[in-house]
C-alpha positions as CSV (number, residue, x, y, z in Angstrom):
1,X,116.3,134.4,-50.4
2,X,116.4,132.2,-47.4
3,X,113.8,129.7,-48.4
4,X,112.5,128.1,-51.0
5,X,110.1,130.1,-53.4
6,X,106.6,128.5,-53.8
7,X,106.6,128.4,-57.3
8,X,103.3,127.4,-59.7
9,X,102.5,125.5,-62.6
10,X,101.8,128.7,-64.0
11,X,105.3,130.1,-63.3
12,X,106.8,126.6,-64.9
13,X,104.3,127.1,-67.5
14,X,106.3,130.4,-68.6
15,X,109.0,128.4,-69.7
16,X,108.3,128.9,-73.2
17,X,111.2,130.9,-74.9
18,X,114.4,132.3,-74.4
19,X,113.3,135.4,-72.1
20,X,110.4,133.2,-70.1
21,X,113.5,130.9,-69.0
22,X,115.6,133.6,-67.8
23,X,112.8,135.7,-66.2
24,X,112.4,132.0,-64.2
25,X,116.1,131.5,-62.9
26,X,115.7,135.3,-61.9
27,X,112.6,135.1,-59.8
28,X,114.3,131.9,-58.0
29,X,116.9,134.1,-57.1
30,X,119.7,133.9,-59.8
31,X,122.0,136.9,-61.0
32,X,120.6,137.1,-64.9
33,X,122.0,140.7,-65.0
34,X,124.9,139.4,-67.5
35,X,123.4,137.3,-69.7
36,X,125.9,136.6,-73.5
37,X,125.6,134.4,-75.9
38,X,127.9,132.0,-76.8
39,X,129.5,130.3,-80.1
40,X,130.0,126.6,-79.9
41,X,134.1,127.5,-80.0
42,X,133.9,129.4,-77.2
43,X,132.4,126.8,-75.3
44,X,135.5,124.3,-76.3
45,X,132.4,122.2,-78.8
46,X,134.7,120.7,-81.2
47,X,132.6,117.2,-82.6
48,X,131.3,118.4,-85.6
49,X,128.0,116.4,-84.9
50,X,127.1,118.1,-81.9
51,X,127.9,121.6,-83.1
52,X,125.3,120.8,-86.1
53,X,122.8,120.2,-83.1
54,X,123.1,123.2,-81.3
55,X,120.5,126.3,-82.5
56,X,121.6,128.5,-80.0
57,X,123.7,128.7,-76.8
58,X,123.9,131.6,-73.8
59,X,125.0,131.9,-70.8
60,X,121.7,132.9,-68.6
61,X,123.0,133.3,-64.8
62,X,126.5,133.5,-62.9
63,X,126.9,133.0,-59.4
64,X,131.2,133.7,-58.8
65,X,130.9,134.2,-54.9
66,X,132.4,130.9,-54.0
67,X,135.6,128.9,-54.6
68,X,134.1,127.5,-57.8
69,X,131.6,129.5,-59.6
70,X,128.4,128.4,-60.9
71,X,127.1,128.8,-64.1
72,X,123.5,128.6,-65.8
73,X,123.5,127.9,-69.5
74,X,120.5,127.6,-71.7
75,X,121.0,125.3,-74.6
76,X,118.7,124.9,-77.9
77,X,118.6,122.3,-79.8
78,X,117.7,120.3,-83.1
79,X,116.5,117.6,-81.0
80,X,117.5,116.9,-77.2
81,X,119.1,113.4,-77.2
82,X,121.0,111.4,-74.5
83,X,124.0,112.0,-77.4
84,X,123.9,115.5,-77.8
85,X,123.6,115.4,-73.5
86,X,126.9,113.6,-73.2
87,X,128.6,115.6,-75.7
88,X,128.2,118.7,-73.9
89,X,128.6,117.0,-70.6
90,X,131.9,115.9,-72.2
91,X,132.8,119.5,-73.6
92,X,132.1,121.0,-70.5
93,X,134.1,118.4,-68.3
94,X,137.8,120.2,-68.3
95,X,136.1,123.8,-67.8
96,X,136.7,125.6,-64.5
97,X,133.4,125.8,-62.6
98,X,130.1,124.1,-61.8
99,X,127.5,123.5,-64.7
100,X,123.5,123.7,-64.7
101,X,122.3,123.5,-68.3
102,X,118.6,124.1,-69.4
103,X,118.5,121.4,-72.7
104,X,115.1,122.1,-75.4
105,X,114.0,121.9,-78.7
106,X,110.3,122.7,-78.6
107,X,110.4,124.2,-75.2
108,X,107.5,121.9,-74.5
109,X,109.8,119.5,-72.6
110,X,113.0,120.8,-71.2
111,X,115.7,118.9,-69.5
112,X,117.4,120.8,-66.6
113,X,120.8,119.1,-66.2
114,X,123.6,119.6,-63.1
115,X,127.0,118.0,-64.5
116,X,128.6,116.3,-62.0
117,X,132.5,115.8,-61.7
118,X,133.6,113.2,-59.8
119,X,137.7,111.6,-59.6
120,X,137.7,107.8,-60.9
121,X,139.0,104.7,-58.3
122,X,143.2,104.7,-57.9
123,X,144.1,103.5,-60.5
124,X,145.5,99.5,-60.6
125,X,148.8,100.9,-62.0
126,X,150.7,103.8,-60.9
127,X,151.5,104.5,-64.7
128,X,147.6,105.0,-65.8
129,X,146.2,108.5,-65.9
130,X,143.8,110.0,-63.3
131,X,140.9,111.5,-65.6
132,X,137.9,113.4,-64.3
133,X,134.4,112.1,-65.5
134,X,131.3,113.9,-65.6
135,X,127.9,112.6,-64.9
136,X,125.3,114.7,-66.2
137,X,122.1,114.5,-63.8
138,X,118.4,115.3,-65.8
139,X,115.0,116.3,-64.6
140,X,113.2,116.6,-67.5
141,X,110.2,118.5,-67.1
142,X,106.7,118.9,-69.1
143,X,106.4,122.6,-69.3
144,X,102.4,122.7,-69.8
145,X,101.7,119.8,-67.3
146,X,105.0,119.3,-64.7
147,X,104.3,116.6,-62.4
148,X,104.2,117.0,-58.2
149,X,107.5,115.7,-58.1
150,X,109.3,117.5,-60.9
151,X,107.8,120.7,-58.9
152,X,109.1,119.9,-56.0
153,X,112.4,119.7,-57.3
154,X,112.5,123.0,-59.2
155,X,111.3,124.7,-55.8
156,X,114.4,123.5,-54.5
157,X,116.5,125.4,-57.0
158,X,116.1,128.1,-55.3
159,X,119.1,130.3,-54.5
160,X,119.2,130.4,-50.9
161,X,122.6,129.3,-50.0
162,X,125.7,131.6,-49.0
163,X,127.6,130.9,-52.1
164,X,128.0,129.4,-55.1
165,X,129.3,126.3,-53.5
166,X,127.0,125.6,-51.4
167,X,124.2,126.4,-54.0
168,X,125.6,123.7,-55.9
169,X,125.4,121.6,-53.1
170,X,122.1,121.7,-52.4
171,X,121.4,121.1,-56.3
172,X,123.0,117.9,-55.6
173,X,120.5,116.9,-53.4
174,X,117.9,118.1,-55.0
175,X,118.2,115.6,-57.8
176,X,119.3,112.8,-55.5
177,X,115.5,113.6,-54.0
178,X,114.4,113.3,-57.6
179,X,115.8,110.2,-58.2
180,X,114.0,108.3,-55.1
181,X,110.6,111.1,-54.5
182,X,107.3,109.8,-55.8
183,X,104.3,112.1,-55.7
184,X,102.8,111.7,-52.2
185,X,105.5,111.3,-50.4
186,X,109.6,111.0,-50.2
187,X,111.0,107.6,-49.9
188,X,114.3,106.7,-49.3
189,X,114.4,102.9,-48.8
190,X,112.3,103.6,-45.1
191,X,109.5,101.4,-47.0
192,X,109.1,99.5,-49.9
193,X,107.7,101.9,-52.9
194,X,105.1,99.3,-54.0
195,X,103.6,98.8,-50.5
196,X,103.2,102.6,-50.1
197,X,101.5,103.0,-54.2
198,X,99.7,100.0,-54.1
199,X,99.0,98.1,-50.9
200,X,98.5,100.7,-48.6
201,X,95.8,102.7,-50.6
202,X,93.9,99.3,-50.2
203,X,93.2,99.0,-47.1
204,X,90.0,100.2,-45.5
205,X,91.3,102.9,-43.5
206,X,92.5,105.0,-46.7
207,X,89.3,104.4,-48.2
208,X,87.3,106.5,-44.8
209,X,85.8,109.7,-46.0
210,X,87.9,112.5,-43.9
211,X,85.0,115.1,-44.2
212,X,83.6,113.6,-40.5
213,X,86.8,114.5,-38.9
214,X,87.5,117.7,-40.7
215,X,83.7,119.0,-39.8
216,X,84.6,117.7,-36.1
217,X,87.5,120.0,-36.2
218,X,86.1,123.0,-37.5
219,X,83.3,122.8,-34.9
220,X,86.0,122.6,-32.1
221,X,88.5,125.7,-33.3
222,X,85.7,127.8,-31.2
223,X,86.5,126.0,-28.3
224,X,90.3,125.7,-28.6
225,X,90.5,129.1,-29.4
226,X,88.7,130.1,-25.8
227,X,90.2,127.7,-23.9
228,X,94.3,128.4,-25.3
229,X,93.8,131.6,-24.1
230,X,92.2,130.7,-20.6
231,X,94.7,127.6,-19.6
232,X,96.0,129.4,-16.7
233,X,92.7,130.1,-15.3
234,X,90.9,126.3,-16.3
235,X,93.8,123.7,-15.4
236,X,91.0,120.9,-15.1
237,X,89.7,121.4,-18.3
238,X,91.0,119.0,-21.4
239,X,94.1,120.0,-23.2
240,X,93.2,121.0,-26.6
241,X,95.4,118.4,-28.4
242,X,93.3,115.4,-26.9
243,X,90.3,116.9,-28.1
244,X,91.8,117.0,-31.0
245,X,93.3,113.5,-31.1
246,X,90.0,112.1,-30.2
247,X,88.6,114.0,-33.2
248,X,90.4,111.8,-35.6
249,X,89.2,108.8,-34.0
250,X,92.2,108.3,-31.1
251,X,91.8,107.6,-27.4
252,X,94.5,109.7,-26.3
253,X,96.3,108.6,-22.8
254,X,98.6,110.4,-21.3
255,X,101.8,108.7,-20.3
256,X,104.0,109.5,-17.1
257,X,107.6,109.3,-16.7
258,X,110.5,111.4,-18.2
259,X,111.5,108.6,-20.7
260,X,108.1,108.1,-21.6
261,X,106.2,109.7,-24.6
262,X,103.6,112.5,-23.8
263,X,100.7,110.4,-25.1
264,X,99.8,106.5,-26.4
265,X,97.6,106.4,-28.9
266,X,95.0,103.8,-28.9
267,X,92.4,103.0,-31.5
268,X,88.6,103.0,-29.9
269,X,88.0,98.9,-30.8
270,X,91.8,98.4,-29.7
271,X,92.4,99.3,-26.3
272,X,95.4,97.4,-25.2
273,X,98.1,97.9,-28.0
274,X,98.7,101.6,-28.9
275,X,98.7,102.6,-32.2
276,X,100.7,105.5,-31.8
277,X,103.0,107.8,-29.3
């Protein structure tokens, strides 16, 4: 795939046993072809406590077309717990590869978590041993209602990358969007989060009806479509963006200059301080 599958709730919805996860992972793009279980041995799960917790364990997807492979593991449960999360994150930690585990116990809320290796600070003595931790990332999904943002995350998990490597990559950053997206918009620090969810919805302007300007436009797609295709022979006539412009309320006015923007944008009662460029 080279972009992102539009996945449903529907699709999230068919989360709901062992087969309806893999079926997922598959349609995003994932090899599924060699799917094995797995004993908690065989996975290095020594702590008696977590082995207890684990139902049932399988390998789901393998990606081995980059330096370090990348593999898909769906995890059952007795009950998914921030313990039983570190334990295999900790299990998991010396293994060769990259990690994405599907954690559930009901399958009505499943936690998709990326382990992520990272090398600690130099240590303050030469002496002390260097050990790798492991920071396992969640989005934790409702299967029968997933939120806007947890969707737009699992769209990204798409495999469209050249390898494994690279897939894992772009993992990465899809829970770093995770961590800072809020429904309506992605926000990385550009404004503050309670201006946008609670301040800006009051003033008057996001309380306007759009149904005047979206009847205005669908009255002019006649026009603009007759004049795109006559520009050469009407080169008087209004370009189609400023009718458009002046459809959602703006008095476009076209700047000059190479450093200059193509329009200022003013609003009707506001003629000397554009809005917009």
């Amino acid at each position: 795939m080279t972009e992102d599958r539009n996945i449903s709730v529907a699709d999230v919805q068919t989360l709901a046993t062992q087969d309806g996860v893999v079926a997922f992972f598959a349609a995003l793009g994932y090899r599924t072809d060699s799917r094995q279980a797995q004993s908690v041995s065989a996975m290095g799960i020594t702590a008696a406590s977590l082995s207890r917790q684990i139902k049932h364990i399988e390998r789901i997807a393998v990606q081995d077309d980059g330096a370090e492979p990348l593999d898909t593991y769906l995890v059952e449960l007795m009950s998914v717990t921030v313990a039983a999360t570190q334990g295999l994150a900790s299990a998991l930690r010396n293994r060769a590869g990259n990690y994405l585990l599907v954690l559930t116990d009901d399958y009505e809320r499943l936690d998709f978590v990326l382990l992520q290796r990272s090398l600690p600070k130099t240590p303050t003595s030469p002496m002390a041993a260097r050990h790798v931790s492991v920071r396992p990332r969640i989005l934790t999904v409702n299967r029968r209602n997933p939120s806007q943002v947890q969707m737009r995350v699992l769209r990204r998990f798409t495999y469209t990358e050249l390898d494994s490597d690279a897939q894992y990559d772009k993992l990465l950053s899809a829970y770093a969007v995770a961590e800072w997206s809020e429904p309506l918009f992605n926000n990385r620090a550009l404004f503050s989060d309670y201006y946008l969810n609670e301040r800006l919805p009051e003033l008057a302007e996001w309380k306007e009806r759009p149904e005047k300007a979206y009847h205005c436009l669908r009255e002019l797609l006649p026009q603009l479509r007759q004049q795109t295709s006559n520009m050469g022979d009407s080169a008087s006539a209004c370009p189609p963006v400023e009718l458009v412009l002046e459809a959602l309320g703006f008095k476009a006015v076209r700047a000059g200059g190479r450093d200059e923007p193509d329009y200022r944008l003013y609003a009707p009662d506001n003629p000397e301080t554009p809005g917009a460029v």
